[in-house]
Structures are given as structure tokens and as C-alpha cells.
C-alpha positions as CSV (number, residue, x, y, z in Angstrom):
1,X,-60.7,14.7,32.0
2,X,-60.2,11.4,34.6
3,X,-60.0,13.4,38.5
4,X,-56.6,13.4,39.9
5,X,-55.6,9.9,41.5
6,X,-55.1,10.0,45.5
7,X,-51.5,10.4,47.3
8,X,-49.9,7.3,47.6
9,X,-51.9,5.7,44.5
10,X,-50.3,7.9,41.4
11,X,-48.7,5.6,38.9
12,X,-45.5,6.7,37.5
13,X,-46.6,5.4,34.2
14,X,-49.8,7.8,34.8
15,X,-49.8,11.5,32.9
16,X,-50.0,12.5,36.5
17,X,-47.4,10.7,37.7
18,X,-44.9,11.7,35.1
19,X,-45.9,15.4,35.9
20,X,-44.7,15.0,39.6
21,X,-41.6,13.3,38.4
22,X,-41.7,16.8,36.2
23,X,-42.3,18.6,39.1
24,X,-39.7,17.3,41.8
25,X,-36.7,17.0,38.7
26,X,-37.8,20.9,38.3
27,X,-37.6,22.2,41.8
28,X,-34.2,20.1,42.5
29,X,-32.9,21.0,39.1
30,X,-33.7,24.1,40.2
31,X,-30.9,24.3,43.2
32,X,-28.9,21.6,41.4
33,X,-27.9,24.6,38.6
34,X,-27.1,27.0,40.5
35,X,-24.8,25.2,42.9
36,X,-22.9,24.8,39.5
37,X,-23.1,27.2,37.9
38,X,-22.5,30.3,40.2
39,X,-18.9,29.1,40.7
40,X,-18.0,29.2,37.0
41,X,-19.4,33.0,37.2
42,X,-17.2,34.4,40.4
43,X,-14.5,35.8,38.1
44,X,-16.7,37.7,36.6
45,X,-18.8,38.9,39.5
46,X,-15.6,39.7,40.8
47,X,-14.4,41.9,38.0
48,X,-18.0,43.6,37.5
49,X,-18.9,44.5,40.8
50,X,-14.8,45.4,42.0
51,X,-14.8,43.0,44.4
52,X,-12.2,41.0,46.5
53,X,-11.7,37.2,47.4
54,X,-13.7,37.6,50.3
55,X,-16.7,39.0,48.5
56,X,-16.8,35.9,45.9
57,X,-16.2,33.4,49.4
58,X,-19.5,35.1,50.8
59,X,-21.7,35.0,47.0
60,X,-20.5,30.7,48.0
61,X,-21.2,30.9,51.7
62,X,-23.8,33.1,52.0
63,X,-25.9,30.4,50.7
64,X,-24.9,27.5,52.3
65,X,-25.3,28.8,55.7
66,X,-29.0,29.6,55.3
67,X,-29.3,26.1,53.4
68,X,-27.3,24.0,55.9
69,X,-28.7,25.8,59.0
70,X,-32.8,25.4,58.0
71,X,-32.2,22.2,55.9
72,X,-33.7,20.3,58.7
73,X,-36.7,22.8,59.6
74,X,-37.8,22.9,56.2
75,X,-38.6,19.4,55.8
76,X,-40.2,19.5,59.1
77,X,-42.4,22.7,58.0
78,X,-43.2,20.4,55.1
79,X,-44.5,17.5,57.0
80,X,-46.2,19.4,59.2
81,X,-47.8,21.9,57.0
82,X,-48.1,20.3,53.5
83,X,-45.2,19.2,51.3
84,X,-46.6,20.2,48.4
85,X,-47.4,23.5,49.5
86,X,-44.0,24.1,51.0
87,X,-42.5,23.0,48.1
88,X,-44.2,25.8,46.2
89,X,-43.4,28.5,48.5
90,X,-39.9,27.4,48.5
91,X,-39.5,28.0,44.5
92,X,-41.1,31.1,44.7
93,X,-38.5,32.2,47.5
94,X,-35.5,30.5,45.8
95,X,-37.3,32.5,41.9
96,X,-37.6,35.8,43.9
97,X,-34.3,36.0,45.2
98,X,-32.5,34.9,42.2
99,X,-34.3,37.8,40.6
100,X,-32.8,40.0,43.4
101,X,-29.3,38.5,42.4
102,X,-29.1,39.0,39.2
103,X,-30.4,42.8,39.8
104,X,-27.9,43.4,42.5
105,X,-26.4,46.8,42.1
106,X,-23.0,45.7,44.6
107,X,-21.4,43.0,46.3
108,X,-23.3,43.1,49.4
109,X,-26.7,43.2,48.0
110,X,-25.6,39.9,46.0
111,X,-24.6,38.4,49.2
112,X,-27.9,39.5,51.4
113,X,-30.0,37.7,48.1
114,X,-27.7,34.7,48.2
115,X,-28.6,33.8,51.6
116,X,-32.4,35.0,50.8
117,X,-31.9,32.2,48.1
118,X,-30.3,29.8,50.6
119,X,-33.9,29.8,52.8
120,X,-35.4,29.2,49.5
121,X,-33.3,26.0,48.8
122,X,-34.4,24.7,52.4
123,X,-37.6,24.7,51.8
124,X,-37.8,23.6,48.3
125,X,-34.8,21.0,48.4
126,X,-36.3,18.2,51.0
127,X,-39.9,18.5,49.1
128,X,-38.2,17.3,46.0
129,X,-37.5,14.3,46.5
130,X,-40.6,14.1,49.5
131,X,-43.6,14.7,46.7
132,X,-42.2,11.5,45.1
133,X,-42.1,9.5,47.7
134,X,-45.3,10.5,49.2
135,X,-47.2,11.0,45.7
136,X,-46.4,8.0,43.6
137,X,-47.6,3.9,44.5
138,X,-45.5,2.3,46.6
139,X,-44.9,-0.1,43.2
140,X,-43.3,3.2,41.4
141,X,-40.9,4.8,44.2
142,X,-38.2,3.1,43.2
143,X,-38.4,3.9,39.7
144,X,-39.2,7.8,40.1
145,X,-36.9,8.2,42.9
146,X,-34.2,6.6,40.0
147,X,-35.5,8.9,37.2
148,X,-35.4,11.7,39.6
149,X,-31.7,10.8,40.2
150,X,-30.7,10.9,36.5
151,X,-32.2,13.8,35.5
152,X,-30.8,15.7,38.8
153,X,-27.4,14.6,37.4
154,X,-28.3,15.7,34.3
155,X,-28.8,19.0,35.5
156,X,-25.8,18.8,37.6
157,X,-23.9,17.7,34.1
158,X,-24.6,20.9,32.2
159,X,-25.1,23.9,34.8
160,X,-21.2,24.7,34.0
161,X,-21.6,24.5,30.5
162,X,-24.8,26.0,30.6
163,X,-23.1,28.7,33.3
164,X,-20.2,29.4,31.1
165,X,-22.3,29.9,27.9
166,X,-24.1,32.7,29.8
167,X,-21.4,34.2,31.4
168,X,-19.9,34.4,28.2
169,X,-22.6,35.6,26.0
170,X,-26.0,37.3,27.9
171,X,-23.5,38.0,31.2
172,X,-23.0,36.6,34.9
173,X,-26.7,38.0,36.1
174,X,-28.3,35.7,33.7
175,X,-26.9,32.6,35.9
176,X,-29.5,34.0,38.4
177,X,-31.9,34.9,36.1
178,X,-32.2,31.5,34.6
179,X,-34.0,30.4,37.4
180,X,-37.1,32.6,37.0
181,X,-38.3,30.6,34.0
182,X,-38.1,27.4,35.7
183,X,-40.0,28.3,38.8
184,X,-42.4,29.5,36.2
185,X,-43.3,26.1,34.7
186,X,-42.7,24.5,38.1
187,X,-45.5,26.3,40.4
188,X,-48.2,25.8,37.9
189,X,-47.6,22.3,37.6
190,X,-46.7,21.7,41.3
191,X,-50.5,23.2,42.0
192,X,-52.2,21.3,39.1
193,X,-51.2,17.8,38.9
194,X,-49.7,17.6,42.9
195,X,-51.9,16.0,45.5
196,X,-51.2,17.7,48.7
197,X,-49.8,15.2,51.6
198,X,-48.8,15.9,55.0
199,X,-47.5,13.6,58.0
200,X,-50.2,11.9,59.2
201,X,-51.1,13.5,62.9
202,X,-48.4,16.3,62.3
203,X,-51.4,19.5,63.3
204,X,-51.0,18.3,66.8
205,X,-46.9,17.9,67.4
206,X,-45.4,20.4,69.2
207,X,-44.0,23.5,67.8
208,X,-40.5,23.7,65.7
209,X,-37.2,24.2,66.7
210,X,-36.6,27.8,65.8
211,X,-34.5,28.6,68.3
212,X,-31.9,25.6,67.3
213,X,-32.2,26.6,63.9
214,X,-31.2,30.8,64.9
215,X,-28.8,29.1,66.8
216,X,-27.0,26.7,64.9
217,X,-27.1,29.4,62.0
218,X,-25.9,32.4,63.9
219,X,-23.3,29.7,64.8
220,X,-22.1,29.2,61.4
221,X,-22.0,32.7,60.6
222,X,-20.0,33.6,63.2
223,X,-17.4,31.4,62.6
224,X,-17.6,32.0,58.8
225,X,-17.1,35.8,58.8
226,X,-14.0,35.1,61.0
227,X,-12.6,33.1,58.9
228,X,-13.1,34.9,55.6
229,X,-12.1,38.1,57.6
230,X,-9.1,36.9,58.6
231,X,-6.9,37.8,56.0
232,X,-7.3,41.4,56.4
233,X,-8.3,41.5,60.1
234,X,-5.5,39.1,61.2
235,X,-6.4,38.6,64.7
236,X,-7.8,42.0,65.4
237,X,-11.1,42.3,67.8
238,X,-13.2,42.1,64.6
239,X,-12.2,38.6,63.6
240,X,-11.8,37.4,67.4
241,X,-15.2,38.4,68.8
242,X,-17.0,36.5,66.0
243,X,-15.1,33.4,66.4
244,X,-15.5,33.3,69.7
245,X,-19.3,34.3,69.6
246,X,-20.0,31.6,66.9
247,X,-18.3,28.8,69.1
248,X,-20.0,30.2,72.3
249,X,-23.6,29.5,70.4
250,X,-22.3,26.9,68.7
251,X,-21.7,25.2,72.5
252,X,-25.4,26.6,73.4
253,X,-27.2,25.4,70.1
254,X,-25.3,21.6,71.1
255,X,-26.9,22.5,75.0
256,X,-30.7,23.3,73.6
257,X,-30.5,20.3,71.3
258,X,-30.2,18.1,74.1
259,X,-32.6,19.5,76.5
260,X,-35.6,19.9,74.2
261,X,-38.3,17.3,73.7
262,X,-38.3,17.3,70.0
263,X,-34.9,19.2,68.6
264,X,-34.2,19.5,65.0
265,X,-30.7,17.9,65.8
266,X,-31.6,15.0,68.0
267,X,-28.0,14.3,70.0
268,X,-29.1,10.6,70.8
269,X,-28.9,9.7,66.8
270,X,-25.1,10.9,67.0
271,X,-24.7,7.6,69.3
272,X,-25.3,5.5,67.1
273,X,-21.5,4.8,66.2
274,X,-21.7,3.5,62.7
275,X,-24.3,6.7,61.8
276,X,-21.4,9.1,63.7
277,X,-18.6,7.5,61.9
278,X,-20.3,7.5,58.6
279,X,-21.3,11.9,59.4
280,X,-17.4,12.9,59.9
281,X,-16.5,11.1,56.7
282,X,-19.0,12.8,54.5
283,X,-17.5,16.0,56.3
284,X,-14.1,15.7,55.2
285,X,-15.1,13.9,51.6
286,X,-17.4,16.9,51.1
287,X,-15.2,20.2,52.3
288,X,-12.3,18.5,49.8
289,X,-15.0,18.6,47.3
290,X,-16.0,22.2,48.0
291,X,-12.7,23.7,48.3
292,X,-11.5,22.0,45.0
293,X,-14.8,23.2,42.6
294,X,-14.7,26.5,44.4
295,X,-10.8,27.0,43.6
296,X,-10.5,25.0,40.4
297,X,-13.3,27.3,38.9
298,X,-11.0,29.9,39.3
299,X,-7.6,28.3,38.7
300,X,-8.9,27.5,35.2
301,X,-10.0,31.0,34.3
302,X,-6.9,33.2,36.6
303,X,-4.2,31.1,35.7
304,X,-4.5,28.8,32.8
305,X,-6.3,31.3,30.8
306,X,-10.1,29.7,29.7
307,X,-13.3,31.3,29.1
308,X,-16.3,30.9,32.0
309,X,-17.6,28.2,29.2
310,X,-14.0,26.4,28.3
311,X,-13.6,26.4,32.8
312,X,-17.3,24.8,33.2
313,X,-17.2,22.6,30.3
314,X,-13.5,21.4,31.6
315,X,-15.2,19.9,34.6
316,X,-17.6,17.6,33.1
317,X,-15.8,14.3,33.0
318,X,-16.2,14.4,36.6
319,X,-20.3,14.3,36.5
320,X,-20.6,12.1,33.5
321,X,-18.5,9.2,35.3
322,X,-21.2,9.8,38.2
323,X,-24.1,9.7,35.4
324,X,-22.4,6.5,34.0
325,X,-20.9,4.5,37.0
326,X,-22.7,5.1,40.1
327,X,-25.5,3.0,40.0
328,X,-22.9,0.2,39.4
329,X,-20.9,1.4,42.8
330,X,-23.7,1.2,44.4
331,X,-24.1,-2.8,44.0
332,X,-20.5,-2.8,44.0
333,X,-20.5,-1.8,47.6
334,X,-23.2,-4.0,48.5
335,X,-21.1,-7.0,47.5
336,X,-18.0,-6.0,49.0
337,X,-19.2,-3.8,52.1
338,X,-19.0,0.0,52.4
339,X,-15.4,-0.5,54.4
340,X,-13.4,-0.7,51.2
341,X,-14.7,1.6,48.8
342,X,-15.1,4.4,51.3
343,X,-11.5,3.6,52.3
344,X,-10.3,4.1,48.4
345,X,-12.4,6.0,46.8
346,X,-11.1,9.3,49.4
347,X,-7.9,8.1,48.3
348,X,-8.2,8.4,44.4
349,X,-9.8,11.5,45.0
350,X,-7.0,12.7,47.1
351,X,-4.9,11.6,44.1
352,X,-6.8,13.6,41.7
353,X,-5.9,16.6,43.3
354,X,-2.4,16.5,43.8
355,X,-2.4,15.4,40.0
356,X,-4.2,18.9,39.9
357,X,-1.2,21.0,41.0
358,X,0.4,20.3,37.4
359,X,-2.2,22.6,36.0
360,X,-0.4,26.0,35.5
361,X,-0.3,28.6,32.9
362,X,0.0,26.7,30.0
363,X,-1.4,23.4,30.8
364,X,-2.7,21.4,28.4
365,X,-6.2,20.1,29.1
366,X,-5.7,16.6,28.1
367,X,-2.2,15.9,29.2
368,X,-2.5,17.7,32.8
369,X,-6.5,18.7,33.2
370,X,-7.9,15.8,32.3
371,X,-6.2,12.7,33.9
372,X,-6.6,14.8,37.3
373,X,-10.5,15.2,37.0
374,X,-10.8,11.3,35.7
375,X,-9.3,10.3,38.7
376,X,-10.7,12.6,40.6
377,X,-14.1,11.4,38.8
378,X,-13.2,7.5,39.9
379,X,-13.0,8.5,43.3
380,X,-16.4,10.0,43.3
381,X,-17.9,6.9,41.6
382,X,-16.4,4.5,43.8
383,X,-17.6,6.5,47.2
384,X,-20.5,8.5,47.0
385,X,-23.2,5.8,46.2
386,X,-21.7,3.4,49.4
387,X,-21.7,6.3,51.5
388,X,-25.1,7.5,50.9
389,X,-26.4,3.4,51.4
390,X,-24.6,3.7,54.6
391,X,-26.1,6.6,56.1
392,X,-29.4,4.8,55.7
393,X,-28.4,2.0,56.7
394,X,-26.8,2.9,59.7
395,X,-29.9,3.7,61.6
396,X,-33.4,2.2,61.7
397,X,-36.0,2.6,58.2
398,X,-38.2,4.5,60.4
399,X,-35.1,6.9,60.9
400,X,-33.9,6.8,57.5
401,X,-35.1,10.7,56.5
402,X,-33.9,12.1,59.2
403,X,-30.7,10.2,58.7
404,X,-30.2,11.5,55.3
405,X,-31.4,14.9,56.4
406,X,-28.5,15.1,58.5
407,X,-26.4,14.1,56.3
408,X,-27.3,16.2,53.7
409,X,-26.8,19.0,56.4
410,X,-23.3,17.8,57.4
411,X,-22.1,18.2,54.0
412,X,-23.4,21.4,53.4
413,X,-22.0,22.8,56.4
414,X,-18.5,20.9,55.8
415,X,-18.6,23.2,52.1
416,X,-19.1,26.3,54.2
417,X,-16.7,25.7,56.7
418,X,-13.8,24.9,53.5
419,X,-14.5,27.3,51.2
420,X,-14.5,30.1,53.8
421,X,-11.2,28.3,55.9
422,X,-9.3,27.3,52.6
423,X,-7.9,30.8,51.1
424,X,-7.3,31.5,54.6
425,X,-5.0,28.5,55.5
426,X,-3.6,28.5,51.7
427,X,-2.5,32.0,51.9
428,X,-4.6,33.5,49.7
429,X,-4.6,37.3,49.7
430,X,-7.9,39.6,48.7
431,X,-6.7,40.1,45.7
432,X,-5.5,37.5,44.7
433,X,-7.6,36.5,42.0
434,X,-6.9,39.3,40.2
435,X,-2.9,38.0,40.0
436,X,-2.2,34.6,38.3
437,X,0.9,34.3,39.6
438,X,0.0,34.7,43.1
439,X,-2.9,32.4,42.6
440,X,-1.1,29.5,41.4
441,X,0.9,30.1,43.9
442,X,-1.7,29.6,46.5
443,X,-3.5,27.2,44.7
444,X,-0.4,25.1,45.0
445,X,-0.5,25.4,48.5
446,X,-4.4,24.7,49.0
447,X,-4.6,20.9,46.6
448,X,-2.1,19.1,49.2
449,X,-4.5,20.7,52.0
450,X,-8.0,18.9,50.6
451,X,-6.2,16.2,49.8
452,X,-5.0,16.1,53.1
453,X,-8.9,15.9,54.3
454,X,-9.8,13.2,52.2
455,X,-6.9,10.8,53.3
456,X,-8.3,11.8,56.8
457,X,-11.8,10.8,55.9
458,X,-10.2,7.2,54.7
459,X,-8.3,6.3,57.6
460,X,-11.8,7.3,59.2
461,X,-13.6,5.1,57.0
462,X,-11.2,2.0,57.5
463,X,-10.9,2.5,61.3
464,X,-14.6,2.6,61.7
465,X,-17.0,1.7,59.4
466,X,-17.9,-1.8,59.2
467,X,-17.3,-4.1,56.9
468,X,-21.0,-5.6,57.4
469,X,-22.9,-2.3,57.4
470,X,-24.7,-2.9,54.4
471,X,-25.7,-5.9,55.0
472,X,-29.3,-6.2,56.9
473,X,-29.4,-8.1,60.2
474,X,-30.9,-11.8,59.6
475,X,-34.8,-12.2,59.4
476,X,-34.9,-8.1,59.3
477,X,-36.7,-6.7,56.2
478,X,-34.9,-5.2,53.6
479,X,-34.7,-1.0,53.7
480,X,-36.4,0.5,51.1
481,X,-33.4,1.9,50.5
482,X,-31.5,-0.5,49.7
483,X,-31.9,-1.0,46.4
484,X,-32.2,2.7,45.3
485,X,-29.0,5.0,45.1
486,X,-29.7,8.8,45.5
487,X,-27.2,11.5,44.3
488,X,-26.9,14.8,43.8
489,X,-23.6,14.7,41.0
490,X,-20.9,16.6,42.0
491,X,-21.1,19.3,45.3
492,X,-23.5,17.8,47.9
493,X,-24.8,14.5,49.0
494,X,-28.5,12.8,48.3
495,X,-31.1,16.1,49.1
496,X,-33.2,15.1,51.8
497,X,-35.8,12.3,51.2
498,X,-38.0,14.4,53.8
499,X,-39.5,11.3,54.3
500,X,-41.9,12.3,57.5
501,X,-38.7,11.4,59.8
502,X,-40.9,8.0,59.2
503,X,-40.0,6.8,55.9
504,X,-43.2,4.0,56.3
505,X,-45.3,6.7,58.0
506,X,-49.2,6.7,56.5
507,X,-49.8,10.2,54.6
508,X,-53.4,11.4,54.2
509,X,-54.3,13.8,51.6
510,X,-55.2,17.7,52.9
511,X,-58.5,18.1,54.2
């Protein structure tokens, strides 16, 4: 047997370089499922466990606090302390408490193993994408950062079916349970065929920003349980003194940020204008996007009447436009500027679901269901590949992970924030979930409210971004971005390249 080929010198071509690609499409496939398939299961959960609205918001939120809030520090723990290994100890966190979801005896131990699961997904999800770019020859990133796309939007493609079969057939704790397996093959790979590699000087940097990332999540919580309170609290002491808490640290986490030497949030990156602009359109793209899979799920199965597997198979033509067209936006947008398509591709989203209020008890899938989510699908081809290549592009190459890390953070948060605000501003009650009528009633109310968002993110995107973003300045060398589009399918931007914070960084194998 040949020895193992050094970091940076692994040819995709090479048996060892198709097991990384094996590796990094595991981990991310990994959190790819179940941010698809744990939707299609809330009914469920919901009827098994006797459980409200709010209780299903949290088994959603729960996670993408802890994910949004320690995104960032797990790519930094990664550079610093090995990717590889990181990586590893993040799918053996994200395993473990799946394991502790599916064996949750009641709602609130669900919800404590969510975010336990959430912690897992920051450390795992920047290593994906990190061990390929670090591992493989500079000849080959392209290529395995592509393959790694596809098959993440494979997995993206069938976690609902896959989510519905089980929910239907084994039950909804075998939606957590499925990830046990996979961490399985992934860890003994990861520690056989992966070369470890670490930024290149990172044992001497200064220490993390911990406190930011307590901060900024304590933050987010706060604000989150008021919101998903609300509707039985009203505006009683214990929905006010968490909203005001969260915004009070949410005003000291911005305040530590700008006084530390080395913040996980640097503020000075927000003034860039073009990067700014580019952040608070992926915010209101993205909390659309959340709000809609997280009602719609239910919508299908409450008030039209399908099974967990009828609701997640329903929503495929949505990811298999991405699988098909998105490659082709991409250079789309390069010949035409990210102006326009980020401009219209909100708007036929925003179309897609007001065409979604026509599904009622006795819709027919291909006369109402359909044309909304093939709209709703074009949308999502025409916008997500420009706005990812304009994040990167936005700020300088040597910037470019930390840049996406943000991003991917941003849109995280921006799911959070709608899934816990939406049945609040719709009207939903706690129970109603467990009433068609008053959820279609609700749901009615909650479509003109995303799309609402996402015409707000286009008149963002035509007021501000530039035409000419795209294109690089003359006698400057072409990102390595820029001919690469990364994407995530359907609920969250590109994970996080992790790429050092210095994309061209030298990485040295562990000593």
C-alpha cells in the first residue's frame, strides 16, 4: 500500500482523494438531511409527544441558534487546532445528539438535544467544505469543491422523501437516528485517508472569541423565546424581560466586537458597502425561505391532507431546478451582473408564494402545488448562485472565508429570527396545528408576509448592489472563486469554505 500523499498534493483522481471528497459530501450530507428532513416530521413530533406550536418552533430554532451563533468559532477552532480533527469531533457531537433526539422521552429533552446537535453542525459544517480545499492540489479544488456541490444537493433533494418515508414507516425518531450510521462510515474514513492541516502559524494567535460567541448567542435566544412566547405570554414580564435582555447583549456583543483585537464578527468588514448590502439581502431572501419550508411542511400535511412522504416528496421540484439550473445562473450572472438577477429572482420567489395561498383543502398538486413551487424554484435558480459570487466578490480573496462565513451566519440567524417571528405576526395560535381551518387561515395571512420580505430584499438589491460587482478590477487576478458556484439546495447559503480567513494561506501538515 503507496503512503498517504501530503496536504495540498492529493489528486482528486487519487483513491485518496476521492475518499476525502467521500468524507466532506458525508459530514455535510450529514447536516444537509436533517435540515430537511426534521420539518417534514414536526406534525408528527407534535402529535407524539402532545406538543404545541411553540414546541415544534423550538425542535427548528433550537438548532439554529447554536449553529448561527458558533458558526464562526468553529471554523476558527478548526484552523487553529486541526480541521481534520475538528471535523471529526464535530460528527461525533452532531451523531451523539441525534441519538439523544430520537430517544427523547418529551418535548423539552428534544429541544435541549437540538441545540446539542446545533454545536455539532458548527463544528462539522465549515470543515466540510475546508478538508477539500486544504487536502486536494490546487489543480483539483475546483472540481471537488463542484462534486461536493452536487452531491450536497443531492442530499438536500431526497432528505424529504427520505424524511417522509421514515416518518411514515420506522416513525419520526428514525429522522434522527439516520444520522448515527453515517457518522459511522464518516469518522473512520475522516481518520484514515484525511491528512491533518492547520493554518499555518495559528498555535501562536491569540485566544477565541468566546465571549462574542456567549454573547451573540445568549442574544439570539433572548429574543427567540420572546418571540415564540408571545402568543401565550402576550406582553406579560416573561416575554418583555427576554426581549429586552436579548437586545441589551445584543447592543454589548456589537460593543465587544468592536473593541477586541481579533473578534469573531470583525465590524470593519460590515464597511465595506457592497459586502453590507449583499448581507441584508441574504437576510430577507433567507427568512422568506425559512418561514415558507417551515409552514408549507405543515400546510401540506394540516390542511390539504398528505402523508409526511406525499408533503416532502411535494417539495422536490424546488431542489431539482437548483440541481439542474444553477451552475448555468451562475455564468448567467457573470454576464449580466449580480444587479439584475438578485433584483428578480426575490421577485419570482415572492410570486411563488402568493401563488401558494391557492393551496387549501382540496388542492390539487399539479394545478395549485406545483406551478407555486416551479416558480418559486426559478427564483431560487436565478438568485442564489449570483448572490453567493457576490459575497466573495465583494471583499478581498484573502477575505473570502470569512466573507462566506458570515454569510452563511447571516442566513442562519435570518431562519431563526422568521420561523420564531412568523406564527407570531401571522396569528398563529398554540394549537393551531392541530386545526386545519384555523391553519389555513393563518397560513393565508403568513405567504403575503415572506413575500413581503423578499420584495424588500429586491428593491435592496437594485438600490445597491452594483451592476459591476462581479466583474474583477482591471490587471487584478481572478478570485478563485469565481468560477466555482457553491450551494447548499434549498434552506441555507454555501457552508463555510473555512478557508483559514486566508483563502491563499500556506497549510502545513500536523506535526
Amino acid at each position: 500500500m503507496s503512503e498517504p500523499s501530503a496536504p495540498g498534493a492529493v489528486r482528486l483522481a487519487s483513491a485518496q482523494g476521492r475518499w476525502v471528497l467521500l468524507t466532506a459530501v458525508l459530514g455535510s450530507g450529514m447536516a444537509l438531511l436533517d435540515g430537511t428532513v426534521v420539518n417534514v416530521a414536526l406534525p408528527r413530533i407534535g402529535e407524539d409527544l402532545n406538543a404545541d406550536l411553540a414546541v415544534l418552533q423550538w425542535t427548528v430554532t433550537a438548532y439554529l441558534l447554536t449553529l448561527s451563533s458558533l458558526i464562526l468559532l468553529g471554523g476558527a477552532l478548526g484552523d487553529r487546532f486541526g480541521r481534520r480533527r475538528v471535523f471529526v469531533i464535530g460528527v461525533v457531537w452532531f451523531a451523539t445528539a441525534s441519538l439523544l433526539c430520537g430517544l427523547a422521552p418529551h418535548a423539552w429533552v428534544l429541544i435541549a438535544a437540538r441545540a446539542l446537535q446545533g454545536v455539532g453542525g458548527a463544528l462539522l459544517t465549515p470543515g466540510s467544505l475546508a478538508l477539500i480545499q486544504a487536502v486536494l492540489h490546487p489543480d483539483d479544488r475546483a472540481r471537488g469543491v463542484g462534486a461536493w456541490s452536487g452531491l450536497g444537493g443531492v442530499a438536500a433533494a431526497v432528505g424529504p422523501f427520505i424524511g417522509g418515508w421514515l416518518v411514515d414507516g420506522a416513525g419520526w425518531r428514525w429522522v434522527f437516528f439516520l444520522n448515527v450510521p453515517l457518522a459511522a462510515v464518516c469518522v473512520p474514513v475522516a481518520l484514515r485517508h484525511v491528512p491533518e492541516t492547520r493554518e499555518r502559524g495559528a498555535r501562536g494567535r491569540r485566544g477565541f472569541d468566546v465571549l462574542g460567541a456567549v454573547l451573540g448567542a445568549l442574544a439570539l435566544a433572548g429574543v427567540t423565546y420572546a418571540l415564540i412566547a408571545a402568543p401565550n405570554g402576550g406582553a406579560g414580564l416573561g416575554v418583555l424581560l427576554p426581549a429586552v435582555a436579548g437586545v441589551l447583549l445584543g447592543v454589548l456583543f456589537v460593543q465587544v466586537e468592536r473593541r477586541r483585537a481579533d473578534p469573531m464578527l470583525p465590524p470593519a468588514i460590515f464597511r465595506i458597502r457592497q459586502f453590507s448590502a449583499v448581507n441584508a439581502v441574504t437576510v430577507c431572501v433567507y427568512a422568506a425561505f425559512s418561514g415558507f419550508f417551515f409552514l408549507s411542511v405543515l400546510q401540506l400535511q394540516v390542511v390539504v391532507g398528505y402523508s409526511a412522504l406525499q408533503a416532502g416528496t411535494a417539495l422536490l421540484p424546488t431542489t431539482v431546478l437548483m440541481l439542474l439550473l444553477s451552475a448555468r445562473s451562475g455564468e448567467l450572472g457573470q454576464r449580466t451582473g449580480p444587479r439584475l438577477p438578485l433584483t428578480v429572482g426575490p421577485l419570482l420567489c415572492a410570486a411563488g408564494l402568493l401563488l401558494m395561498m391557492r393551496v387549501g383543502r382540496g388542492a390539487s398538486y399539479f394545478a395549485d402545488v406545483l406551478p407555486a413551487l416551479v416558480v418559486l424554484g426559478a427564483g431560487m435558480v436565478t438568485l442564489v448562485a449570483p448572490l453567493t459570487a457576490t459575497v466573495l466578490a465583494s471583499v478581498d480573496v484573502n477575505r473570502a472565508g470569512l466573507a462566506s462565513g458570515i454569510n452563511n451566519a447571516a442566513a442562519r440567524a435570518a431562519g431563526l429570527m422568521a420561523v420564531a417571528a412568523l406564527p407570531l405576526l401571522a396569528g398563529f395560535g398554540p394549537e393551531a396545528y392541530r386545526s386545519p381551518d384555523a391553519f389555513a387561515a393563518a397560513f393565508l395571512r403568513a405567504m403575503p408576509l415572506c413575500a413581503g420580505v423578499l420584495v424588500a430584499g429586491a428593491l435592496i438589491a437594485w438600490l445597491t448592489v452594483r451592476t459591476d460587482a462581479l466583474r474583477p478590477e482591471p490587471g487584478a487576478e481572478e478570485p478563485c472563486h469565481a468560477k466555482t458556484t457553491y450551494h447548499c439546495g434549498v434552506t441555507a447559503p454555501p457552508l463555510d469554505p473555512g478557508e483559514a480567513r486566508d483563502s491563499d494561506a500556506q497549510r502545513e501538515p500536523e506535526r
